[in-house]
N, C-alpha and C positions, 0 to 999 in steps of 0.2 A: 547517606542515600547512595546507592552503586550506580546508579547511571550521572551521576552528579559532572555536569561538564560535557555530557552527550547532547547533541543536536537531531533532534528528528523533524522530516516534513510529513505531515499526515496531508496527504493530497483529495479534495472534497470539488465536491460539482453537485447539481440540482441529484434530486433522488438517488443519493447515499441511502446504503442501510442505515438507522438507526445507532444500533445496538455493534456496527461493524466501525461506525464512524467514531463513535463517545468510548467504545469500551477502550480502547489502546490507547486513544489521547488522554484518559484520566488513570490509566494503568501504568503510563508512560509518565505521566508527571508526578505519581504517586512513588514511583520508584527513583524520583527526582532527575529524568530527561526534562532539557528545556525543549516543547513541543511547539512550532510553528506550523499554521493551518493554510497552504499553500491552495490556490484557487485557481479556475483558468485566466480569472483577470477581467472577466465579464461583468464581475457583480462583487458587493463589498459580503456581503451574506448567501450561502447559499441553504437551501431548503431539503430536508432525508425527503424521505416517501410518505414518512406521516406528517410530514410540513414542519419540522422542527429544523428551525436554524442553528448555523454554525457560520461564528465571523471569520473571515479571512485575514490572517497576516500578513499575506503578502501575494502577487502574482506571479507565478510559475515564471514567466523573463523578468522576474525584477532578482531572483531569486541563482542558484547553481546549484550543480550538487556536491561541491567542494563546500558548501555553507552546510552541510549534515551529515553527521556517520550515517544516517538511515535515511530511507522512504520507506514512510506505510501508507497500503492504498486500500481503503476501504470497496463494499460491494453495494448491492444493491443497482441499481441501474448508472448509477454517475462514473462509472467507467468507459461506457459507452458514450457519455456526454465528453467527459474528458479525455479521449483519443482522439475527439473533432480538432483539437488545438494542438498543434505540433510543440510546441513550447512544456508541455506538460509531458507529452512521449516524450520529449529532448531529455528532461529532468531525469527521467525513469531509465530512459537509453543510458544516458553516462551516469549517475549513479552506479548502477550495474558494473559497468565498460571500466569504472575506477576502483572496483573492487566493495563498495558502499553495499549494506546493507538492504536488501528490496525485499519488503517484506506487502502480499498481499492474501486478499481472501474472500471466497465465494465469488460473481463479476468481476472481480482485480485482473484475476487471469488474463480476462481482453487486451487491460493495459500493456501484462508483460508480453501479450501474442505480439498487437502491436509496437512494443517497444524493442521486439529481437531477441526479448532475453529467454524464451521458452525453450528455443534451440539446442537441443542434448542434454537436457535438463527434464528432471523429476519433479512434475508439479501434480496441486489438485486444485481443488476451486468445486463450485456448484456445479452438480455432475450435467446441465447443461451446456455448458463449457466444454466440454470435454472433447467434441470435434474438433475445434477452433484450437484448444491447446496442440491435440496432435496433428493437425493442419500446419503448425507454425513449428513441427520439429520438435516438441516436446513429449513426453511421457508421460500419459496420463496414469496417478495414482491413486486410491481411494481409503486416506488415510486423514484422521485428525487432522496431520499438520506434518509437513513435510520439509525438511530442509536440507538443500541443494547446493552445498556452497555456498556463497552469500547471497541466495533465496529463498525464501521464508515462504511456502504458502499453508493455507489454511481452505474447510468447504464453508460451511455456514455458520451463522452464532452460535451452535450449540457449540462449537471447535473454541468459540475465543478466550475460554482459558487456559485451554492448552497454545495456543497461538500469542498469546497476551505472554506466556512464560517463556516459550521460543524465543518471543524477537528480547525480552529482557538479557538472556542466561547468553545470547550470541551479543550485545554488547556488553554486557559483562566482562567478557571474556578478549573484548573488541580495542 
């Protein structure tokens, strides 16, 4: 398995996409990363849009981002949930800030606006984003999947194949 001995945080809050939450966490352990489901710490389960749970492994301050080569940050609305909690930008901040893989997509962008890491950086996300990206110093793109140095983004589920193969082939190579 190539990722065998990788640590990713797949970072979740109330109304996650779907399809942006499940697709990279079983894509991610199918390519043999061990995947822990990092939460704002509010709640042991949290709920996508169409009310499908995902349990949490742990809470964002129980947790560092010295404990993961990555963070992936799903979309759908719980990016907006999850920049309420500093603890969770903290994660996404140093991640970043130590060179760690930050991998997001469609909504996610908010997180990186809020987290500093958009700044001179080539990103995309849900092309409603796209002020808020270049509000925060970044460059908005309109491409599948874009990678920045060690940022990874992506716009909507129709991307997360080509986003699913991104964040694998960059630890791969990690």
């Amino acid at each position: 398995m190539s990722l065998s001995g990788k640590r990713v945080a797949l970072l979740i809050e109330d109304e996650y996409q779907i399809l942006e939450g499940w697709y990279p966490k079983l894509r991610l352990q199918e390519a043999g990363a061990e995947v822990k489901v990092i939460g704002s710490g509010t709640k042991s389960s949290y709920d996508s849009k169409e009310h499908y749970p995902m349990e949490v492994d742990a809470a964002a301050a129980e947790v560092s981002a010295s404990d993961f080569h990555a963070i992936v940050i799903p979309g759908g609305f719980a990016p907006d949930n999850m920049r309420l909690h500093p603890e969770m930008v903290a994660l996404v901040r140093d991640a970043h800030e130590s060179g760690k893989l930050v991998a997001a997509i469609c909504h996610a962008g908010w997180m990186l606006c809020s987290a500093g890491v958009t700044k001179g950086r080539k990103i995309t996300g849900y092309l409603p984003i796209k002020d808020d990206v270049q509000n925060a110093g970044g460059t908005w793109v309109d491409e599948p999947v874009v990678i920045d140095g060690n940022v990874i983004t992506s716009r909507t589920p129709v991307d997360l194949p080509d986003f699913g193969r991104a964040i694998v082939e960059y630890l791969e190579k990690d």
